[in-house]
Backbone as CSV, one residue per row, in Angstrom:
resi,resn,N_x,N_y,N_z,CA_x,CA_y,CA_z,C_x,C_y,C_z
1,UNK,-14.395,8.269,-31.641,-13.840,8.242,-30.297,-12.754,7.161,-30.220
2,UNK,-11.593,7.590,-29.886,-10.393,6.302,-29.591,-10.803,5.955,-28.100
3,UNK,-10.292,4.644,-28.054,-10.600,3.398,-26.868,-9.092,3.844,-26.027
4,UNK,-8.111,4.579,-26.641,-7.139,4.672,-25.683,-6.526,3.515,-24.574
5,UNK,-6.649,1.984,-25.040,-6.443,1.793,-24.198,-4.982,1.128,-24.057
6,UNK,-4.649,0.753,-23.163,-2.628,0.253,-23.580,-2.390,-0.954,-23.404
7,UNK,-1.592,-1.162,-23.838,-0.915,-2.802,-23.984,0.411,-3.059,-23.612
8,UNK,0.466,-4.404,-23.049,2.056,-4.618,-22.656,1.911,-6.328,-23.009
9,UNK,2.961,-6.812,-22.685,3.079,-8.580,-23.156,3.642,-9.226,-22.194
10,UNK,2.909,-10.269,-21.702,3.888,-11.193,-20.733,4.538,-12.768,-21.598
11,UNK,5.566,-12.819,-21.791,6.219,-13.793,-21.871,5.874,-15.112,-21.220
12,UNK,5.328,-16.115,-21.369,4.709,-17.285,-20.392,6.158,-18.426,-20.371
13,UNK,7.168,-17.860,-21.617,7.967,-19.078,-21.419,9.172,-18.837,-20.735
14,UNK,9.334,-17.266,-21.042,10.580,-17.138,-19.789,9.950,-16.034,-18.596
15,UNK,8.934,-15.984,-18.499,7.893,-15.667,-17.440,8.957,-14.023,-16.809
16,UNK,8.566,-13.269,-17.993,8.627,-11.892,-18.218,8.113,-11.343,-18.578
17,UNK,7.617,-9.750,-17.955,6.794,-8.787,-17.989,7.601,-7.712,-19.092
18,UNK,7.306,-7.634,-20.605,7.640,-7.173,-21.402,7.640,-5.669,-20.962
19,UNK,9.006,-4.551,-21.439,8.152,-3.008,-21.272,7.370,-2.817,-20.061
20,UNK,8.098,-3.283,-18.694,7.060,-2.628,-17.612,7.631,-1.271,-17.463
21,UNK,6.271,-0.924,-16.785,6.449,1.326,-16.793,6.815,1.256,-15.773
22,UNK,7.570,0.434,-14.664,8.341,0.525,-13.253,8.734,-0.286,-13.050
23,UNK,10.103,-0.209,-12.638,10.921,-1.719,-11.844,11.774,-0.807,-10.534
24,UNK,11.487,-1.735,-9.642,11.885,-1.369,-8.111,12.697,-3.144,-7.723
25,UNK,13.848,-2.483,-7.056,14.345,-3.396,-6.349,14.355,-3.528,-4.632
26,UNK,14.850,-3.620,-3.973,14.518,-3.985,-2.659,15.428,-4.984,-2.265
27,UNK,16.766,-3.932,-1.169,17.831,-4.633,-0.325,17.766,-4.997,0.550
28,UNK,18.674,-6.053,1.163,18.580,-6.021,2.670,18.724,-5.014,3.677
29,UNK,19.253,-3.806,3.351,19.423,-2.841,4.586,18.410,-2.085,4.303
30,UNK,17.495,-2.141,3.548,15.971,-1.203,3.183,15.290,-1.673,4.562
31,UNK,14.991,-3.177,4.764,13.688,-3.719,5.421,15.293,-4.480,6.711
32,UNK,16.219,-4.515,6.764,16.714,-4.621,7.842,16.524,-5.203,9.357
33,UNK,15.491,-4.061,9.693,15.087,-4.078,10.844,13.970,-5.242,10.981
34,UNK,13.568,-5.978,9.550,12.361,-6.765,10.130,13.752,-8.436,10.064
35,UNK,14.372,-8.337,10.032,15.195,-9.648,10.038,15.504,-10.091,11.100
36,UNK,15.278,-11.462,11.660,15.418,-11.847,13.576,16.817,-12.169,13.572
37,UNK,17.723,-12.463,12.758,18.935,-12.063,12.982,20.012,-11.165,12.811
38,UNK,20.231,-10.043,13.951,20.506,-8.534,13.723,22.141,-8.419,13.525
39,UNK,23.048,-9.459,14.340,24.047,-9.769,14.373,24.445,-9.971,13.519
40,UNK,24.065,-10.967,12.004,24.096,-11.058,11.102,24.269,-10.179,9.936
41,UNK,22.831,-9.433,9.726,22.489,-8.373,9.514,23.593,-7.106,9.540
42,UNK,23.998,-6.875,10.256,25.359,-5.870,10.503,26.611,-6.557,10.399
43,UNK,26.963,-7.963,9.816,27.994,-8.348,9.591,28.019,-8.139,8.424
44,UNK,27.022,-8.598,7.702,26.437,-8.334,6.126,27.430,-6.824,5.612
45,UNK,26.141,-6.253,6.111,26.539,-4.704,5.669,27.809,-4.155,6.323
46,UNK,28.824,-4.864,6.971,30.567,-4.212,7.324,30.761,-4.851,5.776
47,UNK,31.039,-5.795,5.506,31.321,-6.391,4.677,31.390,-5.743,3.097
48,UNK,30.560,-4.135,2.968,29.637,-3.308,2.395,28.928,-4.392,1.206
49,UNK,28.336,-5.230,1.608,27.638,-6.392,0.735,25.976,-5.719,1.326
50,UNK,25.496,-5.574,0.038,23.779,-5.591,0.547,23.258,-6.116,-0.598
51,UNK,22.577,-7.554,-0.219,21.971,-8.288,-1.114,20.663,-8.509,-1.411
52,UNK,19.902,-8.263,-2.959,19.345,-7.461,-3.399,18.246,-8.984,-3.256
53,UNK,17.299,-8.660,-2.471,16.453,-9.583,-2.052,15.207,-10.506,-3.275
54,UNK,14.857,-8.999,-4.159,13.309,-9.446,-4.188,13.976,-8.206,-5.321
55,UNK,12.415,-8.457,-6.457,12.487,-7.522,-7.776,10.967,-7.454,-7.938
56,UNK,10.689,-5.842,-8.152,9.424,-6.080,-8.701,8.923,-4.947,-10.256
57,UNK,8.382,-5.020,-11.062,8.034,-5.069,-12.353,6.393,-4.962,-12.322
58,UNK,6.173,-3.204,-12.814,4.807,-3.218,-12.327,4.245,-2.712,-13.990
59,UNK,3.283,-2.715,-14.442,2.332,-2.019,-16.091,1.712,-1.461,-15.424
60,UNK,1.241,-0.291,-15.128,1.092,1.077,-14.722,0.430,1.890,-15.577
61,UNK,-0.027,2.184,-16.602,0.124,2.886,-17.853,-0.730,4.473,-17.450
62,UNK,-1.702,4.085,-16.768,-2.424,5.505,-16.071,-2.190,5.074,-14.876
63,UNK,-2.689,6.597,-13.629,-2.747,6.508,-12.594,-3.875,7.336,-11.612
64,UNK,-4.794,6.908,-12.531,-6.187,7.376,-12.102,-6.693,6.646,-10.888
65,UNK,-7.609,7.089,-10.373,-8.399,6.165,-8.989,-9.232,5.406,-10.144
66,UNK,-9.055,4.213,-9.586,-10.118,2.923,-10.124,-9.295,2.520,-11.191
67,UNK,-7.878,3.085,-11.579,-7.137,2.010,-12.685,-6.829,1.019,-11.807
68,UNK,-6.051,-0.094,-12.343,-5.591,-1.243,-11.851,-4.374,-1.127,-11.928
69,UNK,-3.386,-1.890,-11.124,-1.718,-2.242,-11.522,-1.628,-3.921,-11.805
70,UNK,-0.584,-4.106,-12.255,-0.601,-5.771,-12.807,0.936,-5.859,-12.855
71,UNK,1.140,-6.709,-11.767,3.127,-6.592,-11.723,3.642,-8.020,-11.320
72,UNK,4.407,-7.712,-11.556,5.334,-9.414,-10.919,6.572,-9.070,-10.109
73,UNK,6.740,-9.784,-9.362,7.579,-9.544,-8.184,8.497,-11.196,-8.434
74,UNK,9.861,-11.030,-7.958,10.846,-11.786,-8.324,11.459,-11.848,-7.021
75,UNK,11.513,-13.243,-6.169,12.254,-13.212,-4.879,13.036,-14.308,-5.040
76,UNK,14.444,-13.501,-5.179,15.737,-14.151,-5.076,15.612,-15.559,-4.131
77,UNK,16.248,-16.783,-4.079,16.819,-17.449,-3.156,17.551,-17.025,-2.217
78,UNK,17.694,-17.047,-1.113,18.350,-17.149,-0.376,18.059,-16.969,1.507
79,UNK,19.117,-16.554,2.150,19.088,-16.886,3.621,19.720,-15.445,3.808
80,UNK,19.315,-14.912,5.695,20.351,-13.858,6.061,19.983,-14.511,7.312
81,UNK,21.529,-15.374,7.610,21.150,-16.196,8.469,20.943,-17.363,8.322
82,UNK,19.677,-17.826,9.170,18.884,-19.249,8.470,17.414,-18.546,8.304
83,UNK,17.323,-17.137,8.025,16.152,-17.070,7.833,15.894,-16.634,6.320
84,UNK,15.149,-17.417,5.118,14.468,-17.006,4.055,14.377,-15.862,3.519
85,UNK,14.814,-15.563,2.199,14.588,-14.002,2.052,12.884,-13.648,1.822
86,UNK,12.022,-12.532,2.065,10.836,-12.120,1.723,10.685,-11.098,1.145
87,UNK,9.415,-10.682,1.011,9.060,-9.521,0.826,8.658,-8.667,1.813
88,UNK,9.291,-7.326,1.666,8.996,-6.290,2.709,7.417,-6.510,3.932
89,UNK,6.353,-6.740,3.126,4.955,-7.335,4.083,4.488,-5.809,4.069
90,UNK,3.253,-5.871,3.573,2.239,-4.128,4.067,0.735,-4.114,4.017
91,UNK,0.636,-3.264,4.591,-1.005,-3.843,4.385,-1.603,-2.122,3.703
92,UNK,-2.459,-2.261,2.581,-2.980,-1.015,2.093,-3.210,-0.403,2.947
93,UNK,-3.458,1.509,2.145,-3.417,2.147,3.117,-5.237,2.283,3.010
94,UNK,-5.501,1.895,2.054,-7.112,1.917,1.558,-7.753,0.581,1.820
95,UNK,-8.775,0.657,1.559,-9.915,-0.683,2.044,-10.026,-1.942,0.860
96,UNK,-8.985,-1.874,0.396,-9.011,-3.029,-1.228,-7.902,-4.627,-0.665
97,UNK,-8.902,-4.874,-1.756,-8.476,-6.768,-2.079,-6.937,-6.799,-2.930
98,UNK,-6.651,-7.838,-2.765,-5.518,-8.153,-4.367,-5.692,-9.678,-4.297
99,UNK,-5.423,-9.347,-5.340,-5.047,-11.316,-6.076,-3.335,-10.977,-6.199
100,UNK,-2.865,-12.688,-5.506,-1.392,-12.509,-5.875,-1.523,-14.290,-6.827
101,UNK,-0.816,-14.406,-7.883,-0.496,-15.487,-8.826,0.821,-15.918,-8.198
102,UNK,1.122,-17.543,-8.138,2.318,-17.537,-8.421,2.208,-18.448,-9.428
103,UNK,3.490,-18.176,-10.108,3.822,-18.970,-11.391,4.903,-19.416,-11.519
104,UNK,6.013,-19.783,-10.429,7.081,-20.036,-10.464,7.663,-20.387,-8.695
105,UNK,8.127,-21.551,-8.962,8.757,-21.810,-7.136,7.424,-22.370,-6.410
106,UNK,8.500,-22.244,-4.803,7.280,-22.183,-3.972,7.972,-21.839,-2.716
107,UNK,7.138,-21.317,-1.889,7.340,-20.224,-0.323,5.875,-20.270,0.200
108,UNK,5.724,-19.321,0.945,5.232,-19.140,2.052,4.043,-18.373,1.880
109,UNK,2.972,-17.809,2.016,2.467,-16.605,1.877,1.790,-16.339,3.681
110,UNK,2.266,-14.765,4.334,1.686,-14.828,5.693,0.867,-13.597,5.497
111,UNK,0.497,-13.689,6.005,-1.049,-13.043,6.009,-1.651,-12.483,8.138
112,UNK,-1.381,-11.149,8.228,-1.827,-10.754,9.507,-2.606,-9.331,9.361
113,UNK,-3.095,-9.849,10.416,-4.104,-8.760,10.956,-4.221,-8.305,12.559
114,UNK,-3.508,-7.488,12.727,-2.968,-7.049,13.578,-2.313,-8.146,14.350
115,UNK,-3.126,-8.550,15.616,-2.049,-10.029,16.584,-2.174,-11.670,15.832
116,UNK,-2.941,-11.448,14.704,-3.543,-13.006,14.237,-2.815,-12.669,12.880
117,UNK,-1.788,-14.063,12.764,-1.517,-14.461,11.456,-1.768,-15.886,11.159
118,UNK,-1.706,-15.953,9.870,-2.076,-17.003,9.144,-0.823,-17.672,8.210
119,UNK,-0.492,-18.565,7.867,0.145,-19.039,6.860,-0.227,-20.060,5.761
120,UNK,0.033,-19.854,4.419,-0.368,-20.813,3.675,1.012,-20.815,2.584
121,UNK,0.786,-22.400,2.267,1.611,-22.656,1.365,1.229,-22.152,-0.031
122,UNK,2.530,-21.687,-0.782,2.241,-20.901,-2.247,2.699,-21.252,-2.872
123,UNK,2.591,-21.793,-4.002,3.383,-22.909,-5.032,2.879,-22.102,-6.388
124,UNK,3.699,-22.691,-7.438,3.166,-22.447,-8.902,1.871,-22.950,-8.852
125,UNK,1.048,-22.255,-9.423,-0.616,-22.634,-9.787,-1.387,-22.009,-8.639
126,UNK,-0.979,-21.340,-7.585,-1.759,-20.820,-6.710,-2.650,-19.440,-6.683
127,UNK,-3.444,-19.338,-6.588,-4.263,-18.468,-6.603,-4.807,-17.284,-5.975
128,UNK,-4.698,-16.560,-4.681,-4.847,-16.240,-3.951,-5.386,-14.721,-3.925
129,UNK,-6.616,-14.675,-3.056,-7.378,-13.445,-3.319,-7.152,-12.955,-1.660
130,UNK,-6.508,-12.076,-1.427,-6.034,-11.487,-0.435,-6.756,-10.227,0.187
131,UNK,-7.911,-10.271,1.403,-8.840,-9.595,1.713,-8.367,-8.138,2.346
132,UNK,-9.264,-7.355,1.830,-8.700,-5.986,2.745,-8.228,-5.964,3.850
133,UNK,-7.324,-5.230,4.903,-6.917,-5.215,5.840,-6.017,-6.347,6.527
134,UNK,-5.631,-6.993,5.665,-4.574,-8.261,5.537,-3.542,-7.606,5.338
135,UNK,-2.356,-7.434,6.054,-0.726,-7.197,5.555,-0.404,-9.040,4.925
136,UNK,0.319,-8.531,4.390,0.828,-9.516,3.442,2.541,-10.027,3.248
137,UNK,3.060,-10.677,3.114,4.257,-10.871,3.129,4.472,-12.517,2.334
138,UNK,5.616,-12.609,1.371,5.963,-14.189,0.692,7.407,-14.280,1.168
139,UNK,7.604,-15.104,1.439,8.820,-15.791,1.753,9.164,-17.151,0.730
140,UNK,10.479,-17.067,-0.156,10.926,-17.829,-0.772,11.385,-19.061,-0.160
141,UNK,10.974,-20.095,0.019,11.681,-21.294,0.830,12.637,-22.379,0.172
142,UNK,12.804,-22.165,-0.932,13.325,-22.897,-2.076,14.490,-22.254,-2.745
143,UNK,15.772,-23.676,-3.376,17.286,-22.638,-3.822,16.634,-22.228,-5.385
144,UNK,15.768,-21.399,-5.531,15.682,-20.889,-6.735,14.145,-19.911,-6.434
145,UNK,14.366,-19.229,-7.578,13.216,-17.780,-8.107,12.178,-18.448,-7.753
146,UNK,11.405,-17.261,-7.160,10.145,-17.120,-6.489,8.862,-15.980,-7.347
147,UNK,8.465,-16.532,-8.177,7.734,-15.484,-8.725,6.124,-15.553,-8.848
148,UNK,5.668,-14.081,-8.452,4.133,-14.200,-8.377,3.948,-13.026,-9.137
149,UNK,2.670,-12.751,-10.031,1.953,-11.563,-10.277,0.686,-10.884,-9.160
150,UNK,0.754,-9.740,-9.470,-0.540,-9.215,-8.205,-1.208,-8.416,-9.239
151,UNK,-2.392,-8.218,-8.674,-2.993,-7.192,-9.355,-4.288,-6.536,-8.308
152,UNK,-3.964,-5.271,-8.387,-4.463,-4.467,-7.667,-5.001,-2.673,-7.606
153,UNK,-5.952,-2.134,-7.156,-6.204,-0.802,-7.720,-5.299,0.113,-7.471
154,UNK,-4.790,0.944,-8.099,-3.770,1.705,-8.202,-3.705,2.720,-6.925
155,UNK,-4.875,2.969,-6.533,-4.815,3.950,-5.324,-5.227,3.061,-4.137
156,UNK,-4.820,1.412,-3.990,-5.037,0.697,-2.988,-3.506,1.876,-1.773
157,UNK,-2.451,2.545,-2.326,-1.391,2.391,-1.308,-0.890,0.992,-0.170
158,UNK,0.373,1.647,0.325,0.896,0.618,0.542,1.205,1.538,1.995
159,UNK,1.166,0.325,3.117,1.136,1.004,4.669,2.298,-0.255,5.365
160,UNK,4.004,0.056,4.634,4.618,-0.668,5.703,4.893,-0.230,7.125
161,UNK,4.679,0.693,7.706,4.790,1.360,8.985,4.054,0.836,9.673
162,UNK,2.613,0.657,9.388,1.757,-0.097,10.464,2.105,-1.804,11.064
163,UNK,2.871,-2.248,9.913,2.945,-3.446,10.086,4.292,-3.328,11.600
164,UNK,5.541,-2.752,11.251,6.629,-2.262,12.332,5.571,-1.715,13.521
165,UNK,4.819,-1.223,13.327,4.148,-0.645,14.359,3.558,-1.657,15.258
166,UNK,2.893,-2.464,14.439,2.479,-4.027,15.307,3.589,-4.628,15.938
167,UNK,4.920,-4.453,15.901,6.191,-5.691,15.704,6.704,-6.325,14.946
168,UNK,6.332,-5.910,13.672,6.074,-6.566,12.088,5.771,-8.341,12.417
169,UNK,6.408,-9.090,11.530,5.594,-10.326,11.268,5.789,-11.251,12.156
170,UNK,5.396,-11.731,13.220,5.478,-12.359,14.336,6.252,-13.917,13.772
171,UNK,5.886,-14.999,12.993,5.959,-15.667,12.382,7.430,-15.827,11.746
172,UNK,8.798,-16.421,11.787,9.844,-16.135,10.990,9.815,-17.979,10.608
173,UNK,10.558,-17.326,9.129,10.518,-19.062,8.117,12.033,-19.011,8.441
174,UNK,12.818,-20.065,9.018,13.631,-20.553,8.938,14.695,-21.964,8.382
175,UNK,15.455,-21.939,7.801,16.309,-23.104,7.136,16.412,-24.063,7.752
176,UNK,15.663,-25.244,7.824,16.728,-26.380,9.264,18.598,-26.798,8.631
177,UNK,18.832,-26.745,9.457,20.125,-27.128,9.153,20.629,-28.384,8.273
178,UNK,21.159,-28.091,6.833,21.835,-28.841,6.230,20.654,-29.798,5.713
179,UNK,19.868,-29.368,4.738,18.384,-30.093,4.115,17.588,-29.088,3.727
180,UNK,16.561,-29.312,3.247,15.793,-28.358,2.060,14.268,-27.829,2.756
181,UNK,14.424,-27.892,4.153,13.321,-28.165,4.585,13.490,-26.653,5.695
182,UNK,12.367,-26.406,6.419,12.101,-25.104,6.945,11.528,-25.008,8.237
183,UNK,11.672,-24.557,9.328,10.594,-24.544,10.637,10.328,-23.215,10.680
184,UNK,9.131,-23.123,11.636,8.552,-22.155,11.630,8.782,-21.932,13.233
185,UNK,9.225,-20.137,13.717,9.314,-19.986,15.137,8.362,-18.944,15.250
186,UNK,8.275,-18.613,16.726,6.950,-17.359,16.884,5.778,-17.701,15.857
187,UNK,4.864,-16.378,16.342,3.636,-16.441,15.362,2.943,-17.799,15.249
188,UNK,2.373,-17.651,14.426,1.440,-18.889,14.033,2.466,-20.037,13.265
189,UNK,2.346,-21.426,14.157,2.885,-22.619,13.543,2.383,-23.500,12.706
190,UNK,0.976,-23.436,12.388,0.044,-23.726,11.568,0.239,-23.701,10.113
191,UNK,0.243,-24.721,8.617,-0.045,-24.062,7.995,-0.647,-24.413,7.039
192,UNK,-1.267,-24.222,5.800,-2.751,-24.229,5.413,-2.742,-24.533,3.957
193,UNK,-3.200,-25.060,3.482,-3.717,-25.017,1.713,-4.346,-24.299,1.595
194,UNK,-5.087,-24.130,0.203,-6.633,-22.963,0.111,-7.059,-23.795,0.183
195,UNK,-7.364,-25.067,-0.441,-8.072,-26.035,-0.786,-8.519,-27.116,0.195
């Protein structure tokens, strides 16, 4: 009987996902509508500039119920506006957990459930086991790469509509002016270690 089972390689020193079986990118005029500055936003895109936010890199190899996925996601630096670039934010469409790693940078991680969000700080070495029915979202707060791995069951799906449906992320990370530093408006002003 063969073990069938597959292999891929992560790179730890230039913190790359060797041979992933999917890479997806993700612009600003994709998720658009969740950005609090709209004015902006449509100056951007006259300009025909759409800047490519976030990268993600998934090992996939089957796609059975009860396989796993194991990916890394790459969030550019930057601002549209004074607000932080992120990730789109979704919450499964199924009843499952994920672990997100980061291994590089540091941002934000928000975390809601329906009117209640949460924020915690996410740095290299962080750990984070992310409970069912949590939408999720990272925000890069720093001038450089933002990178985390997730890993999660393959038929968890992904439900960004519900989150727009709430108002999406109440919570926006913003730049203070001229310094390296960030405030937080709306949503929850709070924010948290695991530890």
């Amino acid at each position: 009987m063969e073990l069938n089972n597959f292999f891929s390689f992560f790179d730890w020193k230039y913190l790359q996902l060797e041979a992933p079986t999917d890479i997806y990118i993700k612009k600003m005029s994709e998720i658009k509508e969740h950005f609090l500055d709209q004015k902006t936003v449509s100056f951007i895109l006259k300009q025909n500039k759409d800047p490519i936010l976030y990268k993600v890199e998934k090992f996939e190899p089957e796609k059975k119920p009860g396989d796993l996925v194991f990916s890394m996601t790459t969030i550019f630096p930057g601002t549209i506006g004074k607000e932080f670039y992120f990730t789109q934010g979704h919450y499964h469409q199924n009843n499952y957990a994920e672990y997100y790693i980061c291994i590089k940078g540091e941002g934000l991680l928000l975390l809601k459930d329906n009117e209640k969000e949460e924020i915690y700080n996410f740095y290299a070495g962080s750990i984070v086991h992310i409970k069912p029915n949590f939408a999720h979202r990272v925000v890069n707060i720093k001038n450089e790469t933002l990178k985390f791995l997730s890993v999660y069951p393959i038929d968890a799906g992904f439900n960004y509509q519900k989150v727009l449906q709430e108002g999406g992320f109440s919570t926006k990370v913003l730049k203070k002016d001229n310094s390296d530093k960030y405030e937080l408006i709306g949503g929850s002003i709070n924010v948290s270690n695991y530890l």
